[in-house]
LOLUMMAR-458397 format. One record per residue (C-alpha): residue number from 1; residue in one letter; y, x, z. Coordinates in nm, 3 decimals. Layout:
resi, resn, Y, X, Z
NUM, a, Y, X, Z;
...
***
This chain:
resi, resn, Y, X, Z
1, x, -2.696, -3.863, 0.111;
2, x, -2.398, -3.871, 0.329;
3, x, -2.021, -3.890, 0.282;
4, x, -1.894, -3.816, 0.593;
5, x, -1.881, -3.516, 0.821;
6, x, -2.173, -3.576, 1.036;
7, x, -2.140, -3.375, 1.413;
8, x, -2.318, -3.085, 1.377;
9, x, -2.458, -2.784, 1.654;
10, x, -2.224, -2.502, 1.624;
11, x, -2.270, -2.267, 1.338;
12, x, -2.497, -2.490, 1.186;
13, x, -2.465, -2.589, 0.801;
14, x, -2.601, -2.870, 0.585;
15, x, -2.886, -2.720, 0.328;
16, x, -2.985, -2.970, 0.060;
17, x, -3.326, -2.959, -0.063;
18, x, -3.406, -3.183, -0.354;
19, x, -3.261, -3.551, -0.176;
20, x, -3.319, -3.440, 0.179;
21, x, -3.024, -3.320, 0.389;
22, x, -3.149, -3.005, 0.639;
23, x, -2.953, -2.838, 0.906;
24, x, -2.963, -2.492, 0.920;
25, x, -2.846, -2.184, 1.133;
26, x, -2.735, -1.924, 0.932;
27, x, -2.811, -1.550, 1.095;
28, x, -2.625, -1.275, 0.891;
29, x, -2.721, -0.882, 0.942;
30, x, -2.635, -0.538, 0.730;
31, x, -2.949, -0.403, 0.608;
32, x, -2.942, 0.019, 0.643;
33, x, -3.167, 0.091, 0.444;
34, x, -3.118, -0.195, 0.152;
35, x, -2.774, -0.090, 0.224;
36, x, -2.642, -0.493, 0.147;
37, x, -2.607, -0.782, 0.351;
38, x, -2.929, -1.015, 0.476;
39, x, -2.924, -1.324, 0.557;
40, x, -3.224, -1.547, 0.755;
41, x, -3.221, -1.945, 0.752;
42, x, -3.326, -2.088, 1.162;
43, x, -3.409, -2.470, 1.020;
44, x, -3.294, -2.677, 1.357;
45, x, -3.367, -3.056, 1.190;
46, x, -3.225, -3.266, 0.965;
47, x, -2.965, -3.539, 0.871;
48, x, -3.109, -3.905, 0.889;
49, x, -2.839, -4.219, 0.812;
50, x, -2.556, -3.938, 0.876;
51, x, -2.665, -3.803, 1.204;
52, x, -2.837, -3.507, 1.335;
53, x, -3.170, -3.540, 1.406;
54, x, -3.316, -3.230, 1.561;
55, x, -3.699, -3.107, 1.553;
56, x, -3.894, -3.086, 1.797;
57, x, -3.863, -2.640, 1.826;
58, x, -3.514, -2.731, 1.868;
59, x, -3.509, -3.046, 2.099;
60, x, -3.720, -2.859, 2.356;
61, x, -3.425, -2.558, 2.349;
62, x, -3.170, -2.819, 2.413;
63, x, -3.305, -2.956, 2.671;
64, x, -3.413, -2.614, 2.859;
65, x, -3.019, -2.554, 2.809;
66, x, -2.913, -2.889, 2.987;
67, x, -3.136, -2.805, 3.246;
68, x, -2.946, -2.446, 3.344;
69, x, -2.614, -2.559, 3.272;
70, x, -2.699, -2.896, 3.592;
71, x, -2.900, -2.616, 3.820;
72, x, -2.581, -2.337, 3.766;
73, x, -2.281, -2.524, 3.720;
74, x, -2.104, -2.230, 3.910;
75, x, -2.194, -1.977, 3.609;
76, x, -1.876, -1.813, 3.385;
77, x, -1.899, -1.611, 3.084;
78, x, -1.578, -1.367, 3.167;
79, x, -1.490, -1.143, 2.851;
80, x, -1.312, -0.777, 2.897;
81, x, -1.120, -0.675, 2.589;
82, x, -0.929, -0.406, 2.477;
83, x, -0.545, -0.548, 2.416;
84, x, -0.259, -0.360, 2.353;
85, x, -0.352, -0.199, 2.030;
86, x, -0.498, -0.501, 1.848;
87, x, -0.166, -0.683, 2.018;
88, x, 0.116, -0.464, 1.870;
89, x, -0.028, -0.480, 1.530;
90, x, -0.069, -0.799, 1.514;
91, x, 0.206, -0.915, 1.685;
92, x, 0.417, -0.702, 1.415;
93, x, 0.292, -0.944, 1.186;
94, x, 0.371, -1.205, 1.332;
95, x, 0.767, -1.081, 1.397;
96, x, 0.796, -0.951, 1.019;
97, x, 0.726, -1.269, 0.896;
98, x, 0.386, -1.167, 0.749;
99, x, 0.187, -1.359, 0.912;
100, x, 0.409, -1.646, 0.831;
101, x, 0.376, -1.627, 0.466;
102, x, 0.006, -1.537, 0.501;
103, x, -0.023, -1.906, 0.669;
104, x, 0.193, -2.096, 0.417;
105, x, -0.028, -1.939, 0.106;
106, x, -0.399, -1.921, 0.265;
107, x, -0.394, -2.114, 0.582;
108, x, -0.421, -2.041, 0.969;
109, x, -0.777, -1.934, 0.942;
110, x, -0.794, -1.728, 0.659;
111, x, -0.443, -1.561, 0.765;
112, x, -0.619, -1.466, 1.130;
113, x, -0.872, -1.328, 0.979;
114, x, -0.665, -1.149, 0.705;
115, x, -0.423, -0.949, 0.970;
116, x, -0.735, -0.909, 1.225;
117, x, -0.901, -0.750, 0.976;
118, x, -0.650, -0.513, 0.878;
119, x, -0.556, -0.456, 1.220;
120, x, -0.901, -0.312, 1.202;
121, x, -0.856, -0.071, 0.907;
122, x, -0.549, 0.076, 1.081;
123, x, -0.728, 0.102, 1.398;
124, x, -1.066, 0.229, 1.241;
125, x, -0.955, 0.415, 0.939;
126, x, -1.185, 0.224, 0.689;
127, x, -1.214, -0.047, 0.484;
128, x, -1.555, -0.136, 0.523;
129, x, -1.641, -0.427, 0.704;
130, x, -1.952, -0.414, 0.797;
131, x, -1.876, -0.315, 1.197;
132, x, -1.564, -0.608, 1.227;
133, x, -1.783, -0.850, 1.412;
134, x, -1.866, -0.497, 1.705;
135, x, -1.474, -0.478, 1.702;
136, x, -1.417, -0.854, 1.695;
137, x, -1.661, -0.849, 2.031;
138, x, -1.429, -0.586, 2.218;
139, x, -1.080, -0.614, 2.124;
140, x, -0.870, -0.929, 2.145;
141, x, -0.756, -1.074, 1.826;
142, x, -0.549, -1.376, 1.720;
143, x, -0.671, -1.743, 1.870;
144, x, -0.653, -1.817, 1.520;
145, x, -0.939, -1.623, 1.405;
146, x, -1.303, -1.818, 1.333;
147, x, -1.553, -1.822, 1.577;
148, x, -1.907, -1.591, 1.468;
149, x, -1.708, -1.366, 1.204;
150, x, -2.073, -1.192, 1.009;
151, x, -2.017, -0.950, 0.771;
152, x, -2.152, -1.216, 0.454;
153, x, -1.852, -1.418, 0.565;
154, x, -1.594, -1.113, 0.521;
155, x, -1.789, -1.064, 0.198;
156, x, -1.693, -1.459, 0.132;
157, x, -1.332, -1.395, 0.250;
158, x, -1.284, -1.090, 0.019;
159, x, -1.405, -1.273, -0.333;
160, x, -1.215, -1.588, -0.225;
161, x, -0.874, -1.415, -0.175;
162, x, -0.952, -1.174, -0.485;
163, x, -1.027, -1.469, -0.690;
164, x, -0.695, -1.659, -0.623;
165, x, -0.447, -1.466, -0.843;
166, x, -0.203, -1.763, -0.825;
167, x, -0.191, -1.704, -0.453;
168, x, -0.138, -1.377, -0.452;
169, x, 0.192, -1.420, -0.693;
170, x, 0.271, -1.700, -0.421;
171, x, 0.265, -1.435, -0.138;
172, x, 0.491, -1.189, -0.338;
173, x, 0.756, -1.451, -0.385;
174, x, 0.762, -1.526, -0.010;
175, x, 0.796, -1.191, 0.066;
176, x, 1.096, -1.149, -0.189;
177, x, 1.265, -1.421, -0.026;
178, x, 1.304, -1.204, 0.307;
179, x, 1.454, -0.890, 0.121;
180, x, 1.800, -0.824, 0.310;
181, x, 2.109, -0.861, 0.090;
182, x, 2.137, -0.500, 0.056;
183, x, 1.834, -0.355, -0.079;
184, x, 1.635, -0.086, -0.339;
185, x, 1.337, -0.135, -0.463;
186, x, 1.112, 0.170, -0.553;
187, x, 0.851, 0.175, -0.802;
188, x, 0.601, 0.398, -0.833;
189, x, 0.183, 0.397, -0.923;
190, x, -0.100, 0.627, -0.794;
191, x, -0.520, 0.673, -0.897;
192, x, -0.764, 0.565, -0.669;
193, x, -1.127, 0.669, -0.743;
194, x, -1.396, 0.409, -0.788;
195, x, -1.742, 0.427, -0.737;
196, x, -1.806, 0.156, -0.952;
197, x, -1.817, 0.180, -1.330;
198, x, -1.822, -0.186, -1.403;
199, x, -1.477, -0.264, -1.299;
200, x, -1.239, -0.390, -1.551;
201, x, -0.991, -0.151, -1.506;
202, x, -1.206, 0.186, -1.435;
203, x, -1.119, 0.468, -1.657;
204, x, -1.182, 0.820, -1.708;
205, x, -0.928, 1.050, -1.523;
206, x, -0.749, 1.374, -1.420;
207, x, -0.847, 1.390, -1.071;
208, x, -0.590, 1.592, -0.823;
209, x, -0.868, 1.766, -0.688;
210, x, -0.942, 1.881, -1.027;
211, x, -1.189, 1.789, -1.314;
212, x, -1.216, 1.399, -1.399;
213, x, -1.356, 1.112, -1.210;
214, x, -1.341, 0.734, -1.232;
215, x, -1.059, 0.559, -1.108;
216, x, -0.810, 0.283, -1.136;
217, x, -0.455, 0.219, -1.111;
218, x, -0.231, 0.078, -0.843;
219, x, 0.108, 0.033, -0.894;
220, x, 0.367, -0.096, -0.558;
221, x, 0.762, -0.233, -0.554;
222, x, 0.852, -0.088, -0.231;
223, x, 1.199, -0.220, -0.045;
224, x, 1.395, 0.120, 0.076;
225, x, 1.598, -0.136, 0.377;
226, x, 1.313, -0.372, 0.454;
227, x, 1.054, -0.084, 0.483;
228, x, 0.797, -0.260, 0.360;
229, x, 0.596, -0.304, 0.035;
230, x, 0.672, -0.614, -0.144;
231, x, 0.447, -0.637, -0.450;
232, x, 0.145, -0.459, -0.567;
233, x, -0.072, -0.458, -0.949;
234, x, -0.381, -0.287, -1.025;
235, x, -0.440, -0.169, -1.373;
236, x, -0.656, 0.073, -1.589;
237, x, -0.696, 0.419, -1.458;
238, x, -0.611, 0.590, -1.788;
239, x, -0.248, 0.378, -1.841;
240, x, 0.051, 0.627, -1.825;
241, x, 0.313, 0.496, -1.588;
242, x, 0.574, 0.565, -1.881;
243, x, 0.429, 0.229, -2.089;
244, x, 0.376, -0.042, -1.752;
245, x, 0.791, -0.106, -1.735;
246, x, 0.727, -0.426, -1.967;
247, x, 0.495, -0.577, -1.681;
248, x, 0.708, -0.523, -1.388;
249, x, 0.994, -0.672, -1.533;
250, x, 0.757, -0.934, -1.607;
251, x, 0.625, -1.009, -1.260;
252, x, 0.989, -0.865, -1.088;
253, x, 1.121, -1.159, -1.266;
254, x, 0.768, -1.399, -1.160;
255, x, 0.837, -1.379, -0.836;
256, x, 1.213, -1.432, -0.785;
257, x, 1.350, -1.066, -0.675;
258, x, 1.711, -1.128, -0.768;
259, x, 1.821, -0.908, -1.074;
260, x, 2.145, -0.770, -0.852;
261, x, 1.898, -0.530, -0.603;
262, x, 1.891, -0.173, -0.756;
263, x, 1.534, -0.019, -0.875;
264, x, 1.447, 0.300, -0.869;
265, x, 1.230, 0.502, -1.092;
266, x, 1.084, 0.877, -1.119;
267, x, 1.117, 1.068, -1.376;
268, x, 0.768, 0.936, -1.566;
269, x, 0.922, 0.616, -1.664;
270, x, 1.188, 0.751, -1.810;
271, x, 1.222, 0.664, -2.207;
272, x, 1.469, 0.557, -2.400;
273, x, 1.263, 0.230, -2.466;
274, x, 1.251, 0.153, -2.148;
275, x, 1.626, 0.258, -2.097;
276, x, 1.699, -0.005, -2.376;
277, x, 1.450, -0.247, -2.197;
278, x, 1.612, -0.245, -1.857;
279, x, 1.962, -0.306, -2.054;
280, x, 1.848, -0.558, -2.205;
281, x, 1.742, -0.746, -1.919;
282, x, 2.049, -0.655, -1.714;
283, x, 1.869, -0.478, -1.431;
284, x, 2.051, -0.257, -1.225;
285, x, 1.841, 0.111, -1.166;
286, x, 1.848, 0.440, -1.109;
287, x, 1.588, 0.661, -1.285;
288, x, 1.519, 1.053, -1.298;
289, x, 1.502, 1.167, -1.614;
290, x, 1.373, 1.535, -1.723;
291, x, 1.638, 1.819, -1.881;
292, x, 1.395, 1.807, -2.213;
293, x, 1.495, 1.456, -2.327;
294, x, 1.735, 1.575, -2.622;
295, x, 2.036, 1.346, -2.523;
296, x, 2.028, 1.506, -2.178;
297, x, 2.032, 1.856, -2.298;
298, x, 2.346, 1.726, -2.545;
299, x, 2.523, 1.635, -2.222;
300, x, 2.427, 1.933, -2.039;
301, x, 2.587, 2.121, -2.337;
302, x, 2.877, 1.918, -2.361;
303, x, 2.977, 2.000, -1.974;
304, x, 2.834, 2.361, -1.958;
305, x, 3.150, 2.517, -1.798;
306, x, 3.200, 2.159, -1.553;
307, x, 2.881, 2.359, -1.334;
308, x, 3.025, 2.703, -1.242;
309, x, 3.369, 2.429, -1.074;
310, x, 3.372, 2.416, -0.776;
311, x, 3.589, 2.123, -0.767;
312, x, 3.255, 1.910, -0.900;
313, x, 3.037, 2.067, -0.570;
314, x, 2.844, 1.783, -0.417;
315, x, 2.931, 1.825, -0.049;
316, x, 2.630, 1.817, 0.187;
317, x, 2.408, 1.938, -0.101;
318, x, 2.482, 2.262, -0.219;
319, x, 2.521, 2.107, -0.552;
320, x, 2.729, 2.097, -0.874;
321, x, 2.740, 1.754, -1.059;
322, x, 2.862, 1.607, -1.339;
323, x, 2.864, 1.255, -1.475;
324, x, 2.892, 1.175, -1.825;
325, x, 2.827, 0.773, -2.055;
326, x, 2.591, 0.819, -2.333;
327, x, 2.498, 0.550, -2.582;
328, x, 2.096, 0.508, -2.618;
329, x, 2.049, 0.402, -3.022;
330, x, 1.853, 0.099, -3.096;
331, x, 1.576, 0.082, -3.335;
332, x, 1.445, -0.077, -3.653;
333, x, 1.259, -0.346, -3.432;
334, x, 1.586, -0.343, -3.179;
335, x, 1.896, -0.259, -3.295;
336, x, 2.157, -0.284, -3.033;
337, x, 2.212, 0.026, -2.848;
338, x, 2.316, 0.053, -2.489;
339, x, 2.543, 0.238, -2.282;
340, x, 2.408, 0.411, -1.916;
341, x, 2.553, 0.691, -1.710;
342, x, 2.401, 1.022, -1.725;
343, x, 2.432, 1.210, -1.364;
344, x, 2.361, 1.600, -1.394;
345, x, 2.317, 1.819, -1.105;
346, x, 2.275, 2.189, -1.125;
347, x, 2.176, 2.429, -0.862;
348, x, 2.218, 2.797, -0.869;
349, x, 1.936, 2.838, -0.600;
350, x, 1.694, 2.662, -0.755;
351, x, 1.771, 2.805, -1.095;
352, x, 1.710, 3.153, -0.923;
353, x, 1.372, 3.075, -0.786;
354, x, 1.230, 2.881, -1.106;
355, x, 1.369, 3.186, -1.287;
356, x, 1.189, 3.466, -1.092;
357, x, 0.909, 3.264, -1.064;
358, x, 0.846, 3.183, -1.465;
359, x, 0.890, 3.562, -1.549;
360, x, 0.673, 3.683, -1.268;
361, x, 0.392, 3.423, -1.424;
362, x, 0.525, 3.579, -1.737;
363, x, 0.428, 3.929, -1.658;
364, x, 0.094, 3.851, -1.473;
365, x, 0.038, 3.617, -1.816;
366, x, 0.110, 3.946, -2.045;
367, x, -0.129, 4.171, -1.815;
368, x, -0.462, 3.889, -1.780;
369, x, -0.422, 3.895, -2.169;
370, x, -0.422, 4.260, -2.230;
371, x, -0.723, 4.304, -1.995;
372, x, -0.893, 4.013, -2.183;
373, x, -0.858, 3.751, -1.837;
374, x, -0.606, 3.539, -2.025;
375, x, -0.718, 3.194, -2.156;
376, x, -0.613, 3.171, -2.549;
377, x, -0.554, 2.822, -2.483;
378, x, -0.272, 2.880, -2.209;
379, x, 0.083, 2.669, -2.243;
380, x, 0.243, 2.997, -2.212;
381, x, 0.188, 3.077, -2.541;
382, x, 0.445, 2.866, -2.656;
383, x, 0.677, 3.175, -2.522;
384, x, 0.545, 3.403, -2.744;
385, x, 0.513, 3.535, -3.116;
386, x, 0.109, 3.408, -3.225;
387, x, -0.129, 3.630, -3.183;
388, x, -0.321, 3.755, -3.435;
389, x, -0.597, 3.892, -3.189;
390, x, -0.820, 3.753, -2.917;
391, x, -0.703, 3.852, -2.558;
392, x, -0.788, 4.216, -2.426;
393, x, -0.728, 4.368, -2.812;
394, x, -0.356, 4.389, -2.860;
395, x, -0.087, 4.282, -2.648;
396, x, 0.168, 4.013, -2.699;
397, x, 0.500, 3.960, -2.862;
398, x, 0.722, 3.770, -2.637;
399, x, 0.937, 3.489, -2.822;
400, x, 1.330, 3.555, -2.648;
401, x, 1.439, 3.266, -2.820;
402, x, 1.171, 3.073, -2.651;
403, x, 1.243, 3.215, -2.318;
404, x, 1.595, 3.213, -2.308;
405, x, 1.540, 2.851, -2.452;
406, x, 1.371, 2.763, -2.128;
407, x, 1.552, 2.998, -1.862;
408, x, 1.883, 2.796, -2.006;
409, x, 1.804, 2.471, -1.861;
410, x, 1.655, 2.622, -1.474;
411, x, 1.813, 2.454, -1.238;
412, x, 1.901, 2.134, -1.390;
413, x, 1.808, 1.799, -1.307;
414, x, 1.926, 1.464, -1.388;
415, x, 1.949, 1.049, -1.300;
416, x, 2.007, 0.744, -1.528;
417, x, 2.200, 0.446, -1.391;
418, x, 2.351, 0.136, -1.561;
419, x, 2.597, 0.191, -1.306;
420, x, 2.860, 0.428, -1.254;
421, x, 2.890, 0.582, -0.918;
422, x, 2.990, 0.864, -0.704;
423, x, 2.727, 1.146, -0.809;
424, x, 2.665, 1.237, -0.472;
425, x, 2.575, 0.864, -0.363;
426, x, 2.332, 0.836, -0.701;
427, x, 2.130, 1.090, -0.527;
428, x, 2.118, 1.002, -0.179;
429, x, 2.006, 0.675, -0.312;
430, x, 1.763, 0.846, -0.452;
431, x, 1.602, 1.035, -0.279;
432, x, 1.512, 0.786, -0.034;
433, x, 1.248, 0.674, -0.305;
434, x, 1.053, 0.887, -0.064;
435, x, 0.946, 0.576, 0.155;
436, x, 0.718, 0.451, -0.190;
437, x, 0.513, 0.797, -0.166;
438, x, 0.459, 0.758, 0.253;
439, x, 0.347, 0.417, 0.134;
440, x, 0.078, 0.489, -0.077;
441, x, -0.015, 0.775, 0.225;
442, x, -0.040, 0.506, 0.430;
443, x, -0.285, 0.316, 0.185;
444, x, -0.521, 0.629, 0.149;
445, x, -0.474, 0.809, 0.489;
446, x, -0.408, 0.530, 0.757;
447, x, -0.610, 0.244, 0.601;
448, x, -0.887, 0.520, 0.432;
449, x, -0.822, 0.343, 0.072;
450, x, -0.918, 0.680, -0.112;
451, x, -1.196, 0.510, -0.292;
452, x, -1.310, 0.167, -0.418;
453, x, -1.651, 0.060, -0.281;
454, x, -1.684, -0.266, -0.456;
455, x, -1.874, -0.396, -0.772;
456, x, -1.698, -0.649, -0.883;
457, x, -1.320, -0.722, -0.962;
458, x, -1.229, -0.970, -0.708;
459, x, -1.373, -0.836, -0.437;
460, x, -1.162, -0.492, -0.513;
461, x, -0.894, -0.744, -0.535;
462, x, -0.974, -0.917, -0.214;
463, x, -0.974, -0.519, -0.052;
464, x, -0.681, -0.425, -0.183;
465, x, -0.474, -0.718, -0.082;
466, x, -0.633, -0.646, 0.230;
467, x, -0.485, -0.264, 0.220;
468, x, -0.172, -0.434, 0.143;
469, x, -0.173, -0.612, 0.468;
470, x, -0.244, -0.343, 0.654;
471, x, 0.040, -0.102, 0.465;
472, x, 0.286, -0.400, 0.537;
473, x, 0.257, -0.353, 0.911;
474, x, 0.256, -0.011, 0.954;
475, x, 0.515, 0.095, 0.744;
476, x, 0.702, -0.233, 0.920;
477, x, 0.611, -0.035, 1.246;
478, x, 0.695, 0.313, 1.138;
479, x, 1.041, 0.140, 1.014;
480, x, 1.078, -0.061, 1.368;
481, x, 0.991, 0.307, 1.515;
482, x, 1.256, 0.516, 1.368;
483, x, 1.551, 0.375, 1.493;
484, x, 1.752, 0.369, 1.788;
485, x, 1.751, 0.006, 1.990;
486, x, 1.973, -0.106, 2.313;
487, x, 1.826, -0.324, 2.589;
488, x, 2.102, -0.437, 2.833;
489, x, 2.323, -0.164, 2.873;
490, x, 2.116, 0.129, 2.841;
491, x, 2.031, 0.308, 2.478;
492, x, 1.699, 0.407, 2.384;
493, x, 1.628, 0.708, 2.085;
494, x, 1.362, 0.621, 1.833;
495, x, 1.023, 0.601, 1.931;
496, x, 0.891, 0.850, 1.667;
497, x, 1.039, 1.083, 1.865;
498, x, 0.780, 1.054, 2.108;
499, x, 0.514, 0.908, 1.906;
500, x, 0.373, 0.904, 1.628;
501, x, 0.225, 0.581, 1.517;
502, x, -0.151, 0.629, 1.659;
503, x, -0.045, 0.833, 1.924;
504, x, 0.135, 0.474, 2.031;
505, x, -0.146, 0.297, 1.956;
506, x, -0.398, 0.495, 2.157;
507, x, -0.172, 0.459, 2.471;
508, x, -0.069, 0.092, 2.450;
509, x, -0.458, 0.062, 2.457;
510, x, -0.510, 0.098, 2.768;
511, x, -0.371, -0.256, 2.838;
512, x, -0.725, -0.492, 2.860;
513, x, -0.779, -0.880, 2.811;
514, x, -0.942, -1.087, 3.058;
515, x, -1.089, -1.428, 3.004;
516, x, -1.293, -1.688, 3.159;
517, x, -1.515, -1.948, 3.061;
518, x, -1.327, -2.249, 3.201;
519, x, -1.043, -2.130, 2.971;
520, x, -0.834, -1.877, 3.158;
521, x, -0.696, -1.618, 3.002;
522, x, -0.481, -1.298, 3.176;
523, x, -0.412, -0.936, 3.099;
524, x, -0.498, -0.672, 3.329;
525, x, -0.212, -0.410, 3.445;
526, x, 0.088, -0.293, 3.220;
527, x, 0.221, -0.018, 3.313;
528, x, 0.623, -0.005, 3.305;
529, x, 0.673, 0.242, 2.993;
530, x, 0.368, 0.027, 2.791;
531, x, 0.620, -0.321, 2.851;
532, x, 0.894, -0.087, 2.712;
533, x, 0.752, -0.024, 2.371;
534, x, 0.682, -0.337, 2.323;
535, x, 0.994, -0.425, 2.420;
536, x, 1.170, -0.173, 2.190;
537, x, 1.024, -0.274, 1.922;
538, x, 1.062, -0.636, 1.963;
539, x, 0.754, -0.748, 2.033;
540, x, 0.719, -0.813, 2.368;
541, x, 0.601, -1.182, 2.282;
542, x, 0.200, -1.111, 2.274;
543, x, 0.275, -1.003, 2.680;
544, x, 0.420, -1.318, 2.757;
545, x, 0.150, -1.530, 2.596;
546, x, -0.190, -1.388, 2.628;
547, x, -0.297, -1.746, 2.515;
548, x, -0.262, -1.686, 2.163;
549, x, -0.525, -1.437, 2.189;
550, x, -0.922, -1.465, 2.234;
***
């Protein structure tokens, strides 16, 4: 046996058999019809006193090889590649600082083929894998990026990275470290179906196209100033987002993210546990919070005539608001209470519309049950006196107590902050939360994560970290996109005024790769308003130096 690294054909590994040392060449393939990965062993010789010995099949190839390369010494392999769309993505990368951290946690290798690979999910759409090594073949990626990429290796790639949770926590805390001064942090979950029922974390669920289906959870932390995810869990698929504040706090605190930056919650996290909970633990949020919690109606109450004054109009908004402290009660278990600012907003529009709209459903409720259509399960029998008939034999009672009950409150909605600010800059805070929800679009629409294909729970760790990636640089794009930039002395409006992202990315495309075999490398023609996007968006780096692509 040897312990040194003997010099070895390329592609070639070292199979041990019993106390003999083989070399092999491994060929990889995707079986259709087994629909899994093959894999066939080429045996090329073997390793005697630490150095290659090759048989005699393979001897006679090397020297039919020697014998072309002295009769054609003239010949070059010249590769054509697409460029420009493989080069902005990855290039983003690069200038976000992605591809950075990527190095400093998983190395140069596995970090090309991380961002290569989910350069190809943006481009294709998909998060199989199975056609990289096509793409790989045709489009320039990062110098970086292993030779012979098969799809057993991305297999490989995908356990190893979904394995390494200690890694992954080491990413996250990078990426913390480049939030700007300034920041808010949404956070926010969403269901993704599985087609697996051996995952850990695979539940039973309310699909949104209706009916159930498998699925887990993922929950991101989403900077509102960076643009760009920062964190992401997965977790089971039946877990209410109300009960999963304990864990971010948890990991928020893991990974560094400084306790000053403001969070930002809907609505579904809002309890008064978790009020208490982010007290405690002296984070700084903002959190919507439904008219129905009882301390919120109290306040409502308590400020009734404050929303028909105009001096309390939220400019811009077409708004009343008031603000209002209110002192959340501790518990047996906890006992100290806490103190957060209750921000009400009222609008006499919206209370019209929910108001026509609830009696219309009222009426059309009232006439399905008289003609026996009704379902005697419905919610909307909470509005009215109980039957004591099965639909389409007498007609109901309606409960005005109920109704004017719920009719009172139209129009209402409300925030919770440990912090007490201008009501009108609690919601415009706010409602830039909207970024988190284009986010997880991004996941399921631009990188086609609608549904988990794997069997096993690293490798649907490996993919997802993988659909992080690629979120990271687009929404880093769409960000770099949106705003206006000045080169020199002229001013230039934001792109996504004249793009949208793969409308860029198709037309940047047309700039091709050249390269030789003696090692020359050289892009073909850029058109003027092609070196201006890249340009705009501050990446104009990958034109300079075609080198660091292959």
């Amino acid at each position: 046996m040897t312990d040194h690294n003997p010099i070895l054909p390329e592609d070639a590994r070292i199979v041990r058999i019993k106390d003999t040392e083989y070399v092999a060449i491994h060929k990889y393939w995707w079986d259709k019809e087994k629909k899994r990965g093959q894999q066939k062993r080429r045996y090329i010789g073997k390793l005697v006193d630490g150095k290659f010995v090759p048989n005699a099949a393979y001897a006679a190839e090397l020297k039919l090889t020697r014998v072309k390369k002295t009769t054609d010494k003239r010949q070059k392999f010249d590769h054509d590649k697409t460029f420009g769309t493989t080069a902005l993505l990855t290039q983003a990368a690069e200038t976000s600082g992605l591809t950075d951290d990527l190095k400093k946690v998983y190395g140069e290798g596995k970090a090309a083929m991380m961002v290569s690979l989910a350069a190809y999910q943006i481009i294709k759409n998909t998060t199989s894998q199975h056609r990289f090594k096509i793409f790989s073949d045709t489009n320039a990626l990062p110098a970086g990026l292993p030779d012979n990429i098969e799809s057993q290796r991305l297999s490989e790639l995908s356990q190893d990275i979904g394995s390494d949770t200690a890694s992954l926590n080491r990413l996250f805390a990078l990426r913390a470290k480049r939030l700007p001064e300034t920041e808010y942090l949404s956070f926010d979950s969403t269901r993704i179906a599985s087609e697996s029922r051996s995952l850990t974390d695979v539940r039973k669920g309310i699909s949104k196209r209706g009916g159930y289906e498998n699925q887990i959870g993922l929950a991101l932390l989403y900077g509102h100033n960076s643009g760009v995810p920062l964190m992401f869990r997965r977790f089971a698929g039946n877990v209410p987002d109300i009960v999963t504040m304990h864990d971010l706090l948890t990991r928020w605190e893991n990974i560094g993210v400084s306790k000053k930056i403001i969070s930002i919650f809907d609505r579904g996290y809002c309890s008064r546990e978790n009020l208490r909970l982010l007290c405690k633990n002296k984070h700084h949020f903002i959190m919507a919070a439904k008219t129905d919690h009882s301390f919120i109606r109290d306040a409502i109450e308590d400020n009734l005539p404050a929303f028909w004054d105009m001096t309390n109009n939220v400019r811009g908004h077409n708004l009343t608001a008031v603000q209002t402290q209110v002192t959340i009660p501790g518990t047996k278990e906890d006992p100290k209470s806490c103190s957060v600012w209750v921000y009400i907003y009222y609008s006499l529009a919206v209370a019209n519309n929910e108001q026509d709209k609830f009696l219309s459903d009222l009426v059309t409720f009232e006439e399905d049950w008289i003609n026996g259509l009704a379902s005697p399960d419905s919610k909307l029998l909470r509005f009215y006196e109980t039957p004591d008939s099965e639909p389409g034999k007498k007609p109901l009672i309606r409960n005005n107590d109920a109704v004017n009950e719920k009719v009172r409150y139209m129009g209402f909605f409300s925030m919770i902050s440990d912090r007490k600010l201008e009501s009108k800059e609690i919601l415009e805070i706010y409602r830039t939360r909207d970024c988190i929800e284009k986010c997880f679009g991004v996941i399921k629409t631009d990188v086609g994560f609608t549904t988990t294909r794997g069997h096993s729970d690293v490798s649907v760790n490996g993919r997802l970290l993988l659909a992080f990636i690629a979120a990271t640089i687009v929404s880093w794009l769409i960000k770099a996109m949106s705003v206006e930039v000045k080169i020199g002395k002229k001013s230039y409006a934001p792109l996504l005024d004249e793009y949208s992202l793969m409308e860029l990315l198709e037309d940047v495309g047309q700039i091709r790769f050249y390269s030789s075999s003696i090692g020359k490398v050289w892009l073909g023609e850029i058109l003027g308003r092609h070196r201006l996007v890249f340009e705009r968006l501050g990446l104009e780096n990958c034109l300079l130096n075609p080198a660091m692509y292959k």
